[in-house]
Every structure is written in C-alpha cells, then in structure tokens.
C-alpha positions as CSV (number, residue, x, y, z in Angstrom):
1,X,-22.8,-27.4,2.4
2,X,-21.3,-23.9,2.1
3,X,-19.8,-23.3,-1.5
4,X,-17.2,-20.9,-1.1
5,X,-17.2,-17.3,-2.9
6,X,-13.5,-17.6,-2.5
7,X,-12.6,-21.1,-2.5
8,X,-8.8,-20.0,-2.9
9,X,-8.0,-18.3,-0.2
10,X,-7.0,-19.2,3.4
11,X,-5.0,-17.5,6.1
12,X,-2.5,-14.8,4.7
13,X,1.0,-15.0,4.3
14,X,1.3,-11.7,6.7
15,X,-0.5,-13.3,9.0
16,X,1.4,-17.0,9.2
17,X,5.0,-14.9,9.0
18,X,3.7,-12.9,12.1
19,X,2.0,-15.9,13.8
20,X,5.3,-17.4,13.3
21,X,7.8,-14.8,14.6
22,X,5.3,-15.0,18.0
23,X,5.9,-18.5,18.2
24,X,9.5,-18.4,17.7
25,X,10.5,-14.8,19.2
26,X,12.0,-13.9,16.1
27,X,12.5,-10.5,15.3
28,X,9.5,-9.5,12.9
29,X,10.4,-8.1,10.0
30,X,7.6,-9.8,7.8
31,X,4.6,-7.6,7.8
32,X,4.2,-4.3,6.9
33,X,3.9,-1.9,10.4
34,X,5.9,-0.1,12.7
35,X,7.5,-1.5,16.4
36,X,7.2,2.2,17.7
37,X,4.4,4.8,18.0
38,X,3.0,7.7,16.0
39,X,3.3,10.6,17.0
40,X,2.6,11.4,20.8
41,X,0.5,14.7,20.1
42,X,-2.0,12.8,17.9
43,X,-2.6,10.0,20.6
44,X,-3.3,12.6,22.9
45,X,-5.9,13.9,20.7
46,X,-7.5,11.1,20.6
47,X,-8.0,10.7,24.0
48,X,-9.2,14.1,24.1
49,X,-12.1,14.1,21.6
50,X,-12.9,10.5,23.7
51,X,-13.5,12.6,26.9
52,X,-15.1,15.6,24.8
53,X,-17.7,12.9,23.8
54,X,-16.8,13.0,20.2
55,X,-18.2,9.1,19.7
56,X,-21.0,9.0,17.8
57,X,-21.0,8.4,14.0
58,X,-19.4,10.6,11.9
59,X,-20.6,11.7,8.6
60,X,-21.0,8.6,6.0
61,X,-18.3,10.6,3.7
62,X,-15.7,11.5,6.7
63,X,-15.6,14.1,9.2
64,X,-15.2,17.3,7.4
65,X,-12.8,18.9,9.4
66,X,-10.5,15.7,8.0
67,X,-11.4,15.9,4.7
68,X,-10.5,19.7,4.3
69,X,-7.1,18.7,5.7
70,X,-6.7,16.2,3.1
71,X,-7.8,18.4,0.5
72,X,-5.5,21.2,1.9
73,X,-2.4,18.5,1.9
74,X,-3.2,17.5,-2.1
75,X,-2.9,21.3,-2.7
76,X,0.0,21.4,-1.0
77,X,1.9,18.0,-2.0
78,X,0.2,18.0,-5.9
79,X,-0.7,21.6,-6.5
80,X,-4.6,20.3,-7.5
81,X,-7.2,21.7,-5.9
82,X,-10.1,19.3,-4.9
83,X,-13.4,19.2,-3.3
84,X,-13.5,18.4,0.3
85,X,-17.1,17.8,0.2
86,X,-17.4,16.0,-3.2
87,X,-14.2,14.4,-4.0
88,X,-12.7,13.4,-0.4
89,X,-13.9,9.8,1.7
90,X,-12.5,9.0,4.4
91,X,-12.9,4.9,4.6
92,X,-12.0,2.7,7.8
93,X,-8.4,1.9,6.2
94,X,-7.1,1.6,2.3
95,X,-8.2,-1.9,1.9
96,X,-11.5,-1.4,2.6
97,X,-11.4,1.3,0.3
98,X,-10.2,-0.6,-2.4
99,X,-12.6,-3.3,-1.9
100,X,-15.4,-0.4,-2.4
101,X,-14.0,1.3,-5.5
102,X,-13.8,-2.2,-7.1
103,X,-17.4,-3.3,-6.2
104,X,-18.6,0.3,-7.7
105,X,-16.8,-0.4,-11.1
106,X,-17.2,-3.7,-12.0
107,X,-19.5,-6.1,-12.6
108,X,-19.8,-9.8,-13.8
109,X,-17.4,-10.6,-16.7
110,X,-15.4,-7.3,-16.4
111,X,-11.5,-7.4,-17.0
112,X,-8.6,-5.8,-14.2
113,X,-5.7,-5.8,-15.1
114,X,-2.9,-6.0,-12.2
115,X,0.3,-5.8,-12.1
116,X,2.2,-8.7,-10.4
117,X,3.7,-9.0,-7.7
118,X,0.7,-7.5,-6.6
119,X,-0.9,-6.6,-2.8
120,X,-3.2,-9.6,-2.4
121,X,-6.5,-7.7,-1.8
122,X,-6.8,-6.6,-5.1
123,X,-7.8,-10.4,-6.8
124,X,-10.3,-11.2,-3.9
125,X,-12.0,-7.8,-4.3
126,X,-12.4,-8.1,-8.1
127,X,-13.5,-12.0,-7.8
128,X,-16.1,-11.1,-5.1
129,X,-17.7,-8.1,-7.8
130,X,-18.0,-11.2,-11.2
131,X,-14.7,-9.9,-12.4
132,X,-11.5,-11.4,-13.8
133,X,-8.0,-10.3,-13.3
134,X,-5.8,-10.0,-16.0
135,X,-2.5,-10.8,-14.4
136,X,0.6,-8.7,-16.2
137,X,4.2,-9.8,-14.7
138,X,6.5,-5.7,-14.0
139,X,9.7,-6.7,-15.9
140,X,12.3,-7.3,-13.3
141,X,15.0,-6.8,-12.2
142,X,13.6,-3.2,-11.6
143,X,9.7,-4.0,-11.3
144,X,9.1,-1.7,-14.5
145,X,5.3,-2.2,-16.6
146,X,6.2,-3.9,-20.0
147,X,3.8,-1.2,-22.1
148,X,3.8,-3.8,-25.2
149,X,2.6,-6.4,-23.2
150,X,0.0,-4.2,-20.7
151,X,-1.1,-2.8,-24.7
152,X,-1.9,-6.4,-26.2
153,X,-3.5,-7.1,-22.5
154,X,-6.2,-4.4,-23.1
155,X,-9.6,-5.2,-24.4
156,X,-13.2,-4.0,-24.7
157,X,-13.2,-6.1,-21.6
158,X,-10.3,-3.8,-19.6
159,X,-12.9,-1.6,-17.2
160,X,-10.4,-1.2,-14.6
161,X,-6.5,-1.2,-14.1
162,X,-4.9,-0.7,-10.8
163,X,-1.4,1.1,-10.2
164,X,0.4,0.8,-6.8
165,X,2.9,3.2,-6.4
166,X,5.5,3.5,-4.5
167,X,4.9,-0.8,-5.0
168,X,4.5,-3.2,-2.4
169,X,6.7,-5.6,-2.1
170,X,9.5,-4.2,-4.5
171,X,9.6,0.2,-3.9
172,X,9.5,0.8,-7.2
173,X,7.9,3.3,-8.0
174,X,5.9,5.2,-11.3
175,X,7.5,8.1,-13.2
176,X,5.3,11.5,-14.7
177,X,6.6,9.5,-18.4
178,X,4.5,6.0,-16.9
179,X,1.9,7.5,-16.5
180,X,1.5,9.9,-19.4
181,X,2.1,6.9,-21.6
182,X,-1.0,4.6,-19.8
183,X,-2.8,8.0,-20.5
184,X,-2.4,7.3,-24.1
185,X,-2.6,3.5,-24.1
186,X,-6.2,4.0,-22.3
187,X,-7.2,7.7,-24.3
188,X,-10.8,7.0,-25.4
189,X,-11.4,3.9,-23.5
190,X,-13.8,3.2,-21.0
191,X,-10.9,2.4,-18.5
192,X,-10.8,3.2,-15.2
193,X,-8.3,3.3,-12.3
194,X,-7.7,2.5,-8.7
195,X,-4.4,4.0,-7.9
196,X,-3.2,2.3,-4.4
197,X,-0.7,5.1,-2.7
198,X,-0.6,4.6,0.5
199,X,2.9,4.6,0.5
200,X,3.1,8.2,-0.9
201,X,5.0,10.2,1.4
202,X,7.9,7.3,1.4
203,X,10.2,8.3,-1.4
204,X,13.5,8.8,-1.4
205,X,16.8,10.0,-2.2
206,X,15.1,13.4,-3.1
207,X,12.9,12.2,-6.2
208,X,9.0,13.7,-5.8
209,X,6.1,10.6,-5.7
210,X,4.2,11.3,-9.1
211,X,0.7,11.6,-7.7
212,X,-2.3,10.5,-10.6
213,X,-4.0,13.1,-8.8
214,X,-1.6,15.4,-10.3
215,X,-1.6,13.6,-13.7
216,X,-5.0,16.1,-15.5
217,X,-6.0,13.6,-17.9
218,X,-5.9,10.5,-15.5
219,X,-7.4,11.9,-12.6
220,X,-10.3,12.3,-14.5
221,X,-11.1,8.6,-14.6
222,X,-9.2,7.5,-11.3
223,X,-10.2,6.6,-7.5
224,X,-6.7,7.3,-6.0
225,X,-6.0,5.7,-1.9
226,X,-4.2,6.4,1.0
227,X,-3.7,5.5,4.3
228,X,-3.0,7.4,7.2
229,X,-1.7,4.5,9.1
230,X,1.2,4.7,7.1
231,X,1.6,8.3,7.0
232,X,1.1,9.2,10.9
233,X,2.2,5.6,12.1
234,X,-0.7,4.0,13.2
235,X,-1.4,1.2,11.1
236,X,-3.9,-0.2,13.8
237,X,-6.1,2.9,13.4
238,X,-7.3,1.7,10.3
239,X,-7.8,5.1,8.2
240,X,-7.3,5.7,5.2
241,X,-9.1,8.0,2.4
242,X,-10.1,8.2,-1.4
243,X,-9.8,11.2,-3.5
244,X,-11.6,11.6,-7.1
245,X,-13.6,13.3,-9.2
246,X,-17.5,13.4,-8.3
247,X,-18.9,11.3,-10.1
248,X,-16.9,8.5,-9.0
249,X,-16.5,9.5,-5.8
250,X,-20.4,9.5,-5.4
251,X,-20.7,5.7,-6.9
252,X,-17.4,4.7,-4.6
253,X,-20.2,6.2,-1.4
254,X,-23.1,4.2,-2.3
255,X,-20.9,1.2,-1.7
256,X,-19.2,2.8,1.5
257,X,-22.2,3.3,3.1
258,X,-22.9,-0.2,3.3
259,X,-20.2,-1.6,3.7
260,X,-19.3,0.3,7.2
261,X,-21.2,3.5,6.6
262,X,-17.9,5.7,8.5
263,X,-14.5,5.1,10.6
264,X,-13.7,5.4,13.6
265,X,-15.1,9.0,14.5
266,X,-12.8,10.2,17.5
267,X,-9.8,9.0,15.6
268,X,-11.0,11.2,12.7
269,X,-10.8,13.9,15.1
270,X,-7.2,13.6,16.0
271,X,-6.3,13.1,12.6
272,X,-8.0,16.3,11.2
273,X,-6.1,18.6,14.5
274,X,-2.8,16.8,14.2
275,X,-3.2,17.6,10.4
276,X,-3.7,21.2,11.5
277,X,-1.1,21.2,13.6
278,X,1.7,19.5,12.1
279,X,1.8,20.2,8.0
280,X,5.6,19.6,8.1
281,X,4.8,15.8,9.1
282,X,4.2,14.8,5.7
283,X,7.6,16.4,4.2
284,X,9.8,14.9,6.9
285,X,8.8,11.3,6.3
286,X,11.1,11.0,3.5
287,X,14.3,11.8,5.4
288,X,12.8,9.9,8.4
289,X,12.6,6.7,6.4
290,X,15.7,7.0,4.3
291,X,17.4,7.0,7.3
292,X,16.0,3.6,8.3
293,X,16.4,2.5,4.9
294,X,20.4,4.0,4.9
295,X,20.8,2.1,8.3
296,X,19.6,-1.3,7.4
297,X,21.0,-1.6,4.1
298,X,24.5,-0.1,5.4
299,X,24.3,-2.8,7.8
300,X,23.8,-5.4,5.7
301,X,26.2,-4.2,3.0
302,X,28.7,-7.4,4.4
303,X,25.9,-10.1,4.7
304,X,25.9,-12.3,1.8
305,X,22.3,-10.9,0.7
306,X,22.3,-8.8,-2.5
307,X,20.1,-5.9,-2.6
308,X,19.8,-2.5,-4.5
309,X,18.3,-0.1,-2.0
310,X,14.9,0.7,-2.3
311,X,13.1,3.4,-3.8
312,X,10.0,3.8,-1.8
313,X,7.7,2.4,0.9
314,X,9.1,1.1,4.3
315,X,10.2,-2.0,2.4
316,X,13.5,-3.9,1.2
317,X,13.5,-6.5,-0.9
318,X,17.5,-9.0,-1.0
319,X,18.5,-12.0,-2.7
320,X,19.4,-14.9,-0.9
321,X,20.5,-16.9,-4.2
322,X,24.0,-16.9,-2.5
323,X,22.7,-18.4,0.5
324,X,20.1,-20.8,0.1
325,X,19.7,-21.1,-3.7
326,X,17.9,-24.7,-2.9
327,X,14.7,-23.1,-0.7
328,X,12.4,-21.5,-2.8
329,X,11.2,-18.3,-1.2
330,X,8.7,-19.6,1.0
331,X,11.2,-22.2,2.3
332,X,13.5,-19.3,2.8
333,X,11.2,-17.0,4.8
334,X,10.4,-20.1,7.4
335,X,13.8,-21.0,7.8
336,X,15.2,-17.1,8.2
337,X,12.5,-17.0,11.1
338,X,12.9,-20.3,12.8
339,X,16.3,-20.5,12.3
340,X,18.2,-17.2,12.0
341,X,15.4,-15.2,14.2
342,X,14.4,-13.0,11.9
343,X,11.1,-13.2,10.2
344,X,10.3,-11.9,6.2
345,X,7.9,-12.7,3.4
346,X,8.4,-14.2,0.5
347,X,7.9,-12.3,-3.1
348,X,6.1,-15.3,-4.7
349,X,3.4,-14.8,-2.3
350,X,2.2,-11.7,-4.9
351,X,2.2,-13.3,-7.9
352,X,-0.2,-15.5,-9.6
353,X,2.6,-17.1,-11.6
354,X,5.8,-16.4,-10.0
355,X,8.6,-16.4,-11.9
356,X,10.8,-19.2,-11.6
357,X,14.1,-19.6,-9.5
358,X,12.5,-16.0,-8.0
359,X,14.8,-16.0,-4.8
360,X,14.0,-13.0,-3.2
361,X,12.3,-11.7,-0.1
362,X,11.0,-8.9,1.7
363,X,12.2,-7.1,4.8
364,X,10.2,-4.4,6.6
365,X,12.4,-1.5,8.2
366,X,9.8,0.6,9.5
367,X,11.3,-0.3,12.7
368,X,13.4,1.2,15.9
369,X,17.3,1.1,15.4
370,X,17.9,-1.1,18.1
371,X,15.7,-4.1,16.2
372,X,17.5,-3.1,12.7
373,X,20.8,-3.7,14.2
374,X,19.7,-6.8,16.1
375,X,18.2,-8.1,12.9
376,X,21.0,-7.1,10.8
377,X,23.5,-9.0,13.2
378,X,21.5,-12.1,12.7
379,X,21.3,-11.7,9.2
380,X,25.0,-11.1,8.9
381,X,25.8,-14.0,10.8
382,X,24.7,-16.0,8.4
C-alpha cells in the first residue's frame, strides 16, 4: 500500500475551474494566464535558435546570455548590481523554483511562516522538506501583515518566511516601510526568505513594486523569484529565475541540479535576445495592464459585484455578498461558470482557515477586450 507524502492534496482548484469552463464553454476567467500571445518577435526567436540547433542542454545555472539580461534588468528596475554568474538561476518556471529554495533551507521540524490567502505551492513544498507552516491570516479588508501577530508567530523554530508581492489572489502589494519593519522583526535571527515576485512588473496607478532585492539588509538573507511567463506572456514556457546572494544561491543549485538540472534551452535563447532587444517591455507592462484592469472594472462598475480595483498582478478580486450571500465561495465559483458562463476561483481555496462568511472571488483579466466585455456582459446580467 502506498502511504502518501501528501495525503492532502488532490487535483487543484485551477485546474477543476479550467476543466470546468472546457466542459461548459464558459468564458475562463479562473486561472491565472493570458487568451493572447507574447510577443511575436520573441516566438520568432525561438524558432530561430530551434533551426540554429540551439537544443542541447544549457548550463545547470541558466544560459548566460539570460542571466546577464536579468542582471542588467535588476540594475535597471532596482538600481542593485548583482552577479550574473553567482547570484542569477534560471529554473524551468517560479514554482519549481520555489520548490528548490524550500528543499535547500529547511529541514525536518523547521517552522515557515505564510501569509494566507496564500499560492498553494508553498505548504506542499515545505511538507515534502519535514517542515511545518505557520499559517498567519493578512488583515483584510486590504490584505495587510498584522506585525503583532507575525512578531508572537516567530520562534527559534521560524527558518523561513515567504513574502508574495504584488499577492496572489488579492494585488496587494508590500510597501519599502513592510519591509523595513520584517527587517527589524527578523534583525539577528537565523530567518530566511523566499520572496515570490513574479508579478513584479504588474503595478499600477504609478506606484514603483518594492523589490527585496532592493531592500540592503533583506537581500542579504533572501532567494527572491520571478517568472518570465508572466512578464513576456508566455506562461506555457515555463521560465522563470532566482536571484540572491551566493551563498544561497549556490545551496538553491545543488537542489536545481537534481531536480531538472536546466530549462528549456532554445527558449532561454529567445528570452536572453528579446531581452536585448526590447528593455522598454518591462516598463510598458504597467500601462498595458492597467488598461485591462481600467476596462474590466469600468465595466463592471453597474454589476451588483463590489470591488476596489486592484493594485497589482493581472488579478481582481469582487464581492458577491449582494448576490448570492447563501453560496459560500466555492458554491459561487461553480455556479458563476455553469450558470452565468463565466468561470473564477474562489479565495478560500488559499487559506488554511478561511475566514468565515469570506464571499469573495477572483477574476483573471489578463485577457483580450473582446472576452472582458463578453464576460463583463454576463456578469452584469446578473
């Protein structure tokens, strides 16, 4: 008889939203990734360094053509300077790295603290390593860390906290004051952190992402991740890359190379030229995204759904309470899909104790006009 490592989990909620829109031909707004392409220049590359024969194995750490693109972008977006060859990895996607940077750190009986609602990697990961999460509820209705209660939560235990901002599912996101303040709750610690920002470039309505690779004192004991699906568009490429400091950026590797050993090595290519290319892509994605944002929440501005317009990431979170107080969230995403055509996820889904009477879900607008509007026309039909 197998005795499962993870006796807890079954199929994801991403996955049974998305399985569900399919079945219904409901318009998917449930999980997290564009309905249009990235950008046509880097798919062309990609095809190029194919036919140029560019499909053996990269270098365990990343191609370094890429990595001294993301170093030259951290210059540019966080004004630190970084090691290409000793503080870049480029890892096949963001979960994956965070599944690495947690097996690196902790080991059996070690404490993580998350902050619910939380991306539902992060427990598995930690559970897999002998860990325990230490579950710590953001204060709502703003998804802000309650420092008293993160401060009683920390122990000779805590050996790892992980941030995620811009957050997933709410787009709040961290201030330069949030994280100067966890720089004094951890000071002389043996804390570390994974800071998940692979929402980064999606901020809006002018404010500037507060990078802990920019933070001095932080960055010092952080693994920090991105994604470029997010960034370029491609979630399916499944890229992404951790920056920090080289001693943990050399323990982070020893996992890595046995866990996949590189990515995807012609997509690295097209990534690193495109890069080269295109700098301006990363600054644009703001305006890009608030116009998405602007259009769906305009939109829905007569539904009966209440809402304050999101802050970050390509997601918006509304409460139904006016609607269908009686469905709890869950209940509410199945019926939105089967019934009104429009698939989302519930909020509860992140939590380990979910608040009660929480009646909120998630909408994804990283998505063409045409099925914003045709979701927003549902929606406000209702």
């Amino acid at each position: 008889m197998i005795l499962s490592k993870l006796p807890n989990v079954g199929t994801t909620i991403f996955t049974r939203m998305s399985q569900l829109a399919a079945e219904t031909g409901a318009l998917n707004l449930s999980q997290g990734f564009p309905d249009f392409d990235g950008p046509q220049a880097l798919r062309d590359g990609v095809a190029r360094h194919i036919a140029a024969g560019h499909n053996q194995y990269a270098a365990m750490t990343g191609l370094p053509a890429l990595r001294e693109q993301v170093a030259a972008k951290i210059a540019r977006s966080y004004g630190r300077a970084v090691s290409a060859e000793s503080e870049v990895t480029i890892t096949p996607g963001a979960t994956q790295a965070i599944f690495c940077a947690v097996q690196a750190l902790i080991r059996p009986g070690d404490e993580v603290i998350v902050f619910d609602p939380s991306y539902d990697s992060y427990e598995p990961a930690v559970a897999l390593a002998g860990g325990r999460c230490v579950h710590i509820a953001l204060t709502l209705p703003d998804f802000t860390i309650d420092w008293q209660q993160l401060s009683d939560a920390l122990s000779s235990k805590t050996r790892l906290i992980i941030l995620n901002s811009p957050h997933n599912p709410s787009g709040a996101l961290l201030s330069r004051a949030d994280l100067d303040q966890l720089a004094a709750l951890i000071r002389g610690r043996d804390t570390y952190l994974i800071s998940d920002e692979v929402y980064e470039h999606l901020v809006f309505d002018g404010i500037q992402h507060s990078s802990v690779v920019a933070h001095d004192e932080l960055y010092q004991r952080a693994l920090v991740v991105s994604s470029f699906g997010k960034t370029y568009h491609v979630t399916g490429w499944k890229t992404g890359y951790v920056v920090a400091p080289p001693a943990l950026s050399a323990e982070l590797r020893k996992v890595h190379q046995y866990v996949s050993f590189c990515g995807v090595t012609p997509l690295q290519w097209a990534l690193a030229d495109y890069m080269a290319e295109h700098p301006e892509h990363v600054d644009e994605l703001p305006a890009f995204y608030q116009a998405k944002r602007d259009l769906f929440c305009d939109l829905l501005v007569d539904s009966r759904f209440r809402f304050t317009r999101t802050a970050g990431t390509f997601f918006q979170l509304v409460d139904y309470s006016a609607i269908r107080p009686e469905l709890d969230d869950v209940a509410m995403a199945e019926w939105l899909t089967r019934e009104q055509g429009v698939a989302a996820i519930p909020v509860s889904v992140f939590y380990q104790k979910p608040p009660k009477d929480l009646r909120l879900v998630r909408f994804c607008f990283a998505k063409r006009e045409e099925t914003l509007r045709q979701a927003a026309e549902k929606l406000c039909a209702i």
